[in-house]
Steps between C-alpha positions, in 0.01 A plus 500: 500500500273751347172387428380515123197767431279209466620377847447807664161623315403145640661494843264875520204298379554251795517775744214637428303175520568495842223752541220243355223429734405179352493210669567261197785675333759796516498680182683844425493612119743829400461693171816590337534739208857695384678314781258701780237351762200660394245310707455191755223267572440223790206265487257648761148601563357807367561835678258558817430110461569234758859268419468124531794530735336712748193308504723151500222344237521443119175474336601301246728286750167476688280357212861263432506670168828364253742810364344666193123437592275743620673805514223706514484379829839610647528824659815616375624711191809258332821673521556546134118702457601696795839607355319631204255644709707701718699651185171622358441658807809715531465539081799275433491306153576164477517472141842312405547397825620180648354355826668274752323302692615301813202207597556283857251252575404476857234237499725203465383391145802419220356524223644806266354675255816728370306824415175780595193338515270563153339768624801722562701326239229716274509786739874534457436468107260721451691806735735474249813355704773302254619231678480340846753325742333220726687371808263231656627332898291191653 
């Protein structure tokens, strides 16, 4: 059975995550605009920087911080800034554009929360993408 485009632009988004060095969640965001991939994102720490998974501590796990408090403190870029990120950097716009993003919790928790965080929820506004697809696994 072939897979709808939101299926697929999705199923890309989860493979993507898979390269997230968090240690709280996998998250993989893809930028689609005409029907073409024009950039991909994983949560992650910034270039040259150290990844949570390498050093096998979260900071925020650490100071038993709750989702959504204290980012500031977390070392990595979310997956949906670094999307729009890397298509600055190769001069791709992402004006009309439509992100998908795939989120897995790994800590355990169950609680949902169905969509980016505030911060890139305004990041992904104000880059000018149209709409966004959210596929959230706990």
């Amino acid at each position: 059975m072939r897979p709808t485009k939101e299926e697929y632009y999705m199923s890309i988004a989860k493979a993507v995550s898979a390269r997230s060095t968090c240690t709280r969640a996998k998250v993989g965001a893809i930028i689609v605009k005409d029907d073409v991939i024009i950039s991909t994102g994983y949560v992650g720490s910034a270039r040259g920087e150290d990844n949570c998974c390498d050093l096998g501590i979260c900071e925020r796990d650490r100071l038993k911080l709750n989702p959504g408090e204290r980012y500031e403190l977390c070392r990595s870029v979310h997956a949906e800034a670094n999307s729009i990120i890397n298509a600055a950097r190769s001069g791709q716009s992402v004006v009309g554009g439509t992100m998908y993003i795939y989120f897995e919790r790994l800590d355990g928790r169950k609680e949902t929360h169905g969509s980016p965080c505030l911060m890139c929820s305004r990041i992904i506004k104000n880059a000018g993408i149209v709409d966004w697809k959210f596929e959230e696994v706990v």
